[in-house]
C-alpha positions in Angstrom: 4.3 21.0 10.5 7.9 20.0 12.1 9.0 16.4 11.7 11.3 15.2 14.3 13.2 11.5 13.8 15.4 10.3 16.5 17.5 7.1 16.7 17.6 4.8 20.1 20.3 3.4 21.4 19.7 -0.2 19.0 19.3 1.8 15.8 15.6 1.8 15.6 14.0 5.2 14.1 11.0 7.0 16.0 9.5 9.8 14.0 6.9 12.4 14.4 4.9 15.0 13.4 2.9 17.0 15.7 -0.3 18.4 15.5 -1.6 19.8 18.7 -5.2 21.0 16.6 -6.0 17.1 16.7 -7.9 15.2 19.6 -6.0 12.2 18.2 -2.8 10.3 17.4 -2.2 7.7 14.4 0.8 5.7 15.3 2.5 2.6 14.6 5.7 0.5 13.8 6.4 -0.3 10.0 9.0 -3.0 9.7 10.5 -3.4 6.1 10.3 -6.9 5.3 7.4 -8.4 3.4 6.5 -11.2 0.8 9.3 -10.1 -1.8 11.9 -11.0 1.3 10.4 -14.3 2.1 12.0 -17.5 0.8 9.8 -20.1 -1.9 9.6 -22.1 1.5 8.2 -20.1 3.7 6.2 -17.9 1.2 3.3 -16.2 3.3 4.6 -15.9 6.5 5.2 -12.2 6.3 0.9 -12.1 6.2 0.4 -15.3 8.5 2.8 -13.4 11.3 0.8 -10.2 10.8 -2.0 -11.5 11.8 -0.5 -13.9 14.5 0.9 -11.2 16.2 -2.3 -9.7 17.5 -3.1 -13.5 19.0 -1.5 -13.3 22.1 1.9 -11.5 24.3 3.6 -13.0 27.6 1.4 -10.2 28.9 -1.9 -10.2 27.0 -4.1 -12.8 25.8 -5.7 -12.3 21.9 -9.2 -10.6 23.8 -7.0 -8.2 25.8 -5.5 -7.2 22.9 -8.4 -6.1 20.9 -10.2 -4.9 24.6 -7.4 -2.6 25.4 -7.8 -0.9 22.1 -11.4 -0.8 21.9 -12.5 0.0 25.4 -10.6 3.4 25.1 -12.5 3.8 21.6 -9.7 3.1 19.6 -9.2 1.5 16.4 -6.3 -0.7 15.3 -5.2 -2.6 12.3 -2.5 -4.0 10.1 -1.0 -4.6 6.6 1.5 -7.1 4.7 2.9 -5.8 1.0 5.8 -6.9 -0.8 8.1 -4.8 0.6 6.7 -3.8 3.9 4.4 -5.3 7.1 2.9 -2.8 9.3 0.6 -3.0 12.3 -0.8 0.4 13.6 -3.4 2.1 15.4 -5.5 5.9 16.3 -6.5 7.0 19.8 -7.4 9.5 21.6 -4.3 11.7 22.5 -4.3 10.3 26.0 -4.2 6.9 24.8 -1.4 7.5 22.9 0.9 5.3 25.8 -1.9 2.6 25.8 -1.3 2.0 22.0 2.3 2.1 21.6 2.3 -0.2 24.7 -0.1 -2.5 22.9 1.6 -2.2 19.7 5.2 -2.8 20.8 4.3 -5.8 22.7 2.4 -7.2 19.7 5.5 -7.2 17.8 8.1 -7.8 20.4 6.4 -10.4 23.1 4.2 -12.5 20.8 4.0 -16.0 22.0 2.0 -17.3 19.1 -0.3 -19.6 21.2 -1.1 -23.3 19.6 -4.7 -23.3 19.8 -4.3 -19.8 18.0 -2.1 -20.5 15.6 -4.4 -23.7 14.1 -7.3 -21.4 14.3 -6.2 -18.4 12.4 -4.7 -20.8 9.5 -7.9 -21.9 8.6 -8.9 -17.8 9.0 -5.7 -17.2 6.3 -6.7 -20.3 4.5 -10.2 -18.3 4.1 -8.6 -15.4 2.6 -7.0 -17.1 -0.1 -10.1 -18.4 -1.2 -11.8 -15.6 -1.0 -9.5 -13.8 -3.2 -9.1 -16.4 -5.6 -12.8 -16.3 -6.0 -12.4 -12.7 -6.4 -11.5 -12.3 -10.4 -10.2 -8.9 -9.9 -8.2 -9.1 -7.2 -6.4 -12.7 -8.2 -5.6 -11.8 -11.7 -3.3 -9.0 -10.0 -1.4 -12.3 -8.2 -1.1 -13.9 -12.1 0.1 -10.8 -13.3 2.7 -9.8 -10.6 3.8 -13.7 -11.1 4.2 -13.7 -15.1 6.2 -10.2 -14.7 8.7 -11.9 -12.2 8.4 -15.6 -12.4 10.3 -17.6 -10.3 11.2 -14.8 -7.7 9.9 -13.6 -4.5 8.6 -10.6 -5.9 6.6 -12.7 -8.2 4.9 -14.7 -5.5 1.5 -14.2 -3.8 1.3 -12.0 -0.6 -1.2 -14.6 1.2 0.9 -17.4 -0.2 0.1 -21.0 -1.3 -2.9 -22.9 0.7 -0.7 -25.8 1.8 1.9 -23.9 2.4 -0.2 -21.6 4.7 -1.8 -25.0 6.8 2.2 -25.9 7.3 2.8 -22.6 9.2 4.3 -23.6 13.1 5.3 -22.0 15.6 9.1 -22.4 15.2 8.6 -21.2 11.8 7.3 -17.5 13.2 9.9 -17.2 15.6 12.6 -18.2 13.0 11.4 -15.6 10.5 11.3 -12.4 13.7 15.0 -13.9 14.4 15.7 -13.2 10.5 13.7 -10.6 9.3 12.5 -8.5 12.1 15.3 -6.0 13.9 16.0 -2.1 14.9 17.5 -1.4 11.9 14.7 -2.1 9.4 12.0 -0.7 11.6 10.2 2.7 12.1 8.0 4.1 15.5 6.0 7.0 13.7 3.5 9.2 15.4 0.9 11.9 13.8 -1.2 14.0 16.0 -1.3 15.7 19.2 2.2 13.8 20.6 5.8 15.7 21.8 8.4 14.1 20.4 10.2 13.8 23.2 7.1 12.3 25.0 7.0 9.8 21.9 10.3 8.9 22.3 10.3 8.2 26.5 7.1 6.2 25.8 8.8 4.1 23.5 12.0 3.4 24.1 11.9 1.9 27.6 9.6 -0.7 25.9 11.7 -1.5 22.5 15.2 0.0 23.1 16.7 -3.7 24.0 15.5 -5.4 20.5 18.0 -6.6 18.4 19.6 -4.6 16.2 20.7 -6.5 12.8 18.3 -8.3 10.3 20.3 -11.7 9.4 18.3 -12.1 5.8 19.4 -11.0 2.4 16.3 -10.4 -0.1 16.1 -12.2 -4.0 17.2 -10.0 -7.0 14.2 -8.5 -8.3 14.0 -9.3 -12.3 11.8 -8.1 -14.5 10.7 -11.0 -17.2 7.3 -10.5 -18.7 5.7 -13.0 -20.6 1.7 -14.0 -21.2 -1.1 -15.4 -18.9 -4.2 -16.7 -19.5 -7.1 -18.4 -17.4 -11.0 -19.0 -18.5 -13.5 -18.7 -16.1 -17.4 -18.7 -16.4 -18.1 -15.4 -15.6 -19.7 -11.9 -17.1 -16.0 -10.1 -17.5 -12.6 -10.6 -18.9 -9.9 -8.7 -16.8 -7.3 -7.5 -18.4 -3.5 -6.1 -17.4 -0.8 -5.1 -19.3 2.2 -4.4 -17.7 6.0 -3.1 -18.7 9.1 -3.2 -16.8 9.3 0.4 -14.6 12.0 1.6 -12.1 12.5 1.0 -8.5 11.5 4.0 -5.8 15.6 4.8 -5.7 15.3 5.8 -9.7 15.4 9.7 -10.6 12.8 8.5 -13.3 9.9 7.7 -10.7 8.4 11.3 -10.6 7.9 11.2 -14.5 6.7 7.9 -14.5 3.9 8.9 -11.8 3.4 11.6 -14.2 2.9 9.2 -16.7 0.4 7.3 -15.2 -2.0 10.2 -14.2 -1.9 11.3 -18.0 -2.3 7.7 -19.1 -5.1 6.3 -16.6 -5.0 8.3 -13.5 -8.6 9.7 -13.6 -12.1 11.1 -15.5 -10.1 12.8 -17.4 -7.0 10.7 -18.3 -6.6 9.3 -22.0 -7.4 5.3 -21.4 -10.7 6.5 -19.3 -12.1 9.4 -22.2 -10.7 7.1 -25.2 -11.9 3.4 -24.0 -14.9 4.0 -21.4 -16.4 7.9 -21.9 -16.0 7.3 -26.3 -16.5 3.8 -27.1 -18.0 2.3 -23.9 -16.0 -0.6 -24.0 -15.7 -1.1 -20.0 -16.9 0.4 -16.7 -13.5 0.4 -15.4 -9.8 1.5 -16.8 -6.7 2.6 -15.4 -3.1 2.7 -15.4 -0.7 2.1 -12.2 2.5 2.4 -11.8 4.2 -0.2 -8.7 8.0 1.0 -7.4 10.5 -1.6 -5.3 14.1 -1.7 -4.0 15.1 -2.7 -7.4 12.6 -2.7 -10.2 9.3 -1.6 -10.5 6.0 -2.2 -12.6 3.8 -0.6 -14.9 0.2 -1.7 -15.8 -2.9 -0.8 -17.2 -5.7 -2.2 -16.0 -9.1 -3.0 -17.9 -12.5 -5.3 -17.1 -14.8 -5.8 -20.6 -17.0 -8.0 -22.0 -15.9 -10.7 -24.0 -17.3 -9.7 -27.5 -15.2 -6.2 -26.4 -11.7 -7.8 -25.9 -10.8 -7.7 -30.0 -11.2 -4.0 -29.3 -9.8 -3.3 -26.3 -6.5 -3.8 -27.0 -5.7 -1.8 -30.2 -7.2 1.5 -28.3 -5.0 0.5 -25.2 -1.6 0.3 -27.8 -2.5 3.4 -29.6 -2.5 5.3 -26.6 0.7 4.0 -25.5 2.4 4.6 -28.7 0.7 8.5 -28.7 2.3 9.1 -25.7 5.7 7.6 -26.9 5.5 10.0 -29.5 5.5 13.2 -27.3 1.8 14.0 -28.6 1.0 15.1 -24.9 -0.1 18.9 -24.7 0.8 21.0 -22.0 -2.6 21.5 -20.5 -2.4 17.6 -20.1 0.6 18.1 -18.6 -0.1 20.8 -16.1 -3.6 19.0 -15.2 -1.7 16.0 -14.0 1.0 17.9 -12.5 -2.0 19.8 -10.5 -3.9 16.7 -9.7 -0.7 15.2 -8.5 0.2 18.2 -6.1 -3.4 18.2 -5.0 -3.3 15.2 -3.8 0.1 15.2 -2.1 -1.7 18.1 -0.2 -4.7 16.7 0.9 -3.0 13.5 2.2 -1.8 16.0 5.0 -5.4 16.1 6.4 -5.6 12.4 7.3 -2.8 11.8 10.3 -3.4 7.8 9.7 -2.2 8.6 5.9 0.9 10.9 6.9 2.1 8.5 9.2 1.9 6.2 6.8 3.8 8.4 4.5 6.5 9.4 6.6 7.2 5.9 7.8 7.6 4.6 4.2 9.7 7.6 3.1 12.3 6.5 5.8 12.7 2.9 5.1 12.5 3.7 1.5 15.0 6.5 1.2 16.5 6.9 5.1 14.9 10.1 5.1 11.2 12.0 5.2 10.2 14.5 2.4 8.3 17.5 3.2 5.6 18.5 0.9 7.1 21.2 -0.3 10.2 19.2 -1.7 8.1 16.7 -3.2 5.8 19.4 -5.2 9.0 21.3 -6.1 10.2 17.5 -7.9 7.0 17.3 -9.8 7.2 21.4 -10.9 11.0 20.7 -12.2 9.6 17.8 -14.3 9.1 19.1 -18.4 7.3 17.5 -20.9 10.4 15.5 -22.5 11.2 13.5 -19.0 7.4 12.2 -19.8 7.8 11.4 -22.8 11.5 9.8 -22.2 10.2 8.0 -19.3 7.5 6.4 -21.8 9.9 5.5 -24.1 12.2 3.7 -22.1 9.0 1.6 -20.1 7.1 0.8 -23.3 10.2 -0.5 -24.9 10.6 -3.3 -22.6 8.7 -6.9 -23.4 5.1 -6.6 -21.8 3.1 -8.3 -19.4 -0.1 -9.7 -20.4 -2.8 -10.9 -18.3 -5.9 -12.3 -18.8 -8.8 -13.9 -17.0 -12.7 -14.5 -17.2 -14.5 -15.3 -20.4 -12.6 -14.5 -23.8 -12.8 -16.5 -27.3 -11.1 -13.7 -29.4 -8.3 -11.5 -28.4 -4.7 -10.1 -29.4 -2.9 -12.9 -29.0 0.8 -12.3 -27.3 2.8 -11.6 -30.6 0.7 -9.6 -32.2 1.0 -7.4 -29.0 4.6 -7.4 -29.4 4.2 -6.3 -33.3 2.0 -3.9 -31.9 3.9 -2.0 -30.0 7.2 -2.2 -31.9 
């Protein structure tokens, strides 16, 4: 499968891959700004944009918006991370000029009606509350906020409620002036699309944006430190978390390595030693998150309370086998298989290469093919693993809790722990 990237005339990227087997296209623009390059003022407005956008063009009212998608059968969507804000869609291959149409005016020509805007605050307002009432998904917010406190990376995604009810218009239109340009956005498409046909689709309708970004993100600095909230419910959720490396570090293959051996699946050490041999949760695993500058490494665990005291200990002893290079190759080469496997079958979903192929080029100004990834993963040995360990589990952990607890390894003693 050939990738083709071209560069208009204001510096914005178009990419694709083409697929001429498919009835369909997945396309979209990813734009490389996101919470993490948001100020404490306006924290949220990365999200509260994302969804404004889809409220209303100089061309199109909200209805038309979602109409023109939908009447073709189409489906359309979009995303805000800490890094990254995307808003994409799959068609039908000749409604491949309808979407991109109704994409690019989305993010170019949005006029963020009044009557909108009040409504879908109370619609983000909702979604806060939601995941605040949602044990497993806020302790993630506590956790990313103990590991870098006092930063943008530390912050929410959805941002604070009345933070959120303060949105105006001005305030969108200031952060596209800032944040959104050419040069920190990607046009990918995946399917049955010519390049060249992408590209004359496209850059009639985007080729006059503005070029330059005018925003400069915070330093991303890892602090740890400890977190703890009681609620009256049947879990405790657990993370702990160490300081990992940014996308840009030659480490990041091992420590994705890591993390497969750790907690990446049935057969990973956290899920046989904690879940299939003591039956001390339903669910366990290990994650490893990458940025521009830093990255972060958790384990994640939900128990019962009378389970905590023993949760921990297994979770330590696990990290300090792995330090201690007691990893055996057929470890090794399942995770380097399960790995490769799933680099692979990520090429059958266009949405998910698109994805892919977007992200590689804001992340690295270039796209990987498959077979240069796999051959990264095959050059990895058994001592990068074990080095990449070291280094991650030496740094001052994260440690999150939240839900019902009495007794549990108090911060310290996780530190004496782990020494």
């Amino acid at each position: 499968m050939n990738t083709q990237i071209s560069t208009l005339a204001n510096g914005l990227t178009v990419i694709t891959q083409e697929r001429p087997q498919l009835e369909t296209v997945s396309l979209g623009i990813w734009v490389k700004t996101g919470s993490a390059c948001e100020t404490k003022s306006n924290n949220g407005i990365s999200h509260f944009l994302e969804h404004m956008s889809f409220k209303g063009t100089k061309a199109r009212t909200a209805l038309q918006i979602t109409e023109e998608i939908e009447d073709v059968g189409g489906q359309s969507n979009a995303y805000t991370s800490r890094e990254c804000t995307a808003y994409y869609a799959k068609m039908m291959k000749e409604d491949a000029e309808l979407a991109a149409d109704v994409l690019i005016d989305s993010v170019k020509n949005s006029v963020f009606p009044q009557e909108e805007l009040v409504k879908e605050r109370d619609v983000v307002v909702q979604e806060i509350k939601q995941t605040i009432d949602t044990p497993d998904d806020i302790v993630f917010d506590y956790f990313q906020e103990q590991a870098f406190p006092n930063q943008a990376l530390g912050r929410s995604i959805l941002g604070p409620i009345e933070q959120v009810k303060s949105f105006g218009r001005e305030d969108l239109f200031n952060y596209i002036n800032t944040n959104y340009a050419a040069e920190n956005m990607v046009l990918c498409a995946v399917g049955n699309i010519k390049h060249d046909d992408f590209v004359n689709i496209t850059a009639p309708r985007i080729s006059d944006y503005k070029s330059k970004v005018s925003f400069q993100a915070d330093a991303q600095s890892y602090q740890g430190g400890f977190f703890a909230q009681k609620r009256d419910i049947e879990q405790t959720h657990v993370i702990v978390g160490f300081n990992s490396c940014s996308y840009q570090d030659k480490m990041h293959c091992a420590v994705v390595m890591l993390s497969t051996i750790l907690g990446g699946g049935m057969s990973s050490r956290l899920f046989q030693e904690i879940r299939e041999k003591r039956g001390l949760v339903y669910t366990v695993y290990s994650f490893n998150s990458m940025f521009s500058q830093t990255g972060l490494f958790g384990i994640y665990a939900g128990t019962e309370a009378k389970d905590l005291p023993q949760l921990l200990p297994v979770v330590v002893d696990e990290i300090k086998k792995i330090c201690n290079d007691l990893v055996s190759q057929k470890e090794f080469e399942r995770a380097k298989t399960q790995i490769k496997a799933g680099l692979k079958m990520g090429l059958e979903s266009s949405s998910s290469t698109a994805e892919v192929l977007a992200r590689q080029y804001l992340m690295y100004g270039r796209t990987y093919t498959i077979p240069e990834l796999i051959a990264k993963y095959d050059a990895l040995t058994l001592e990068d693993v074990r080095q990449a360990a070291q280094k991650i589990f030496a740094s001052s952990p994260t440690y999150t809790l939240l839900g019902a607890y009495d007794k549990y390894m108090e911060y310290d003693q996780l530190q004496k722990a782990l020494a």
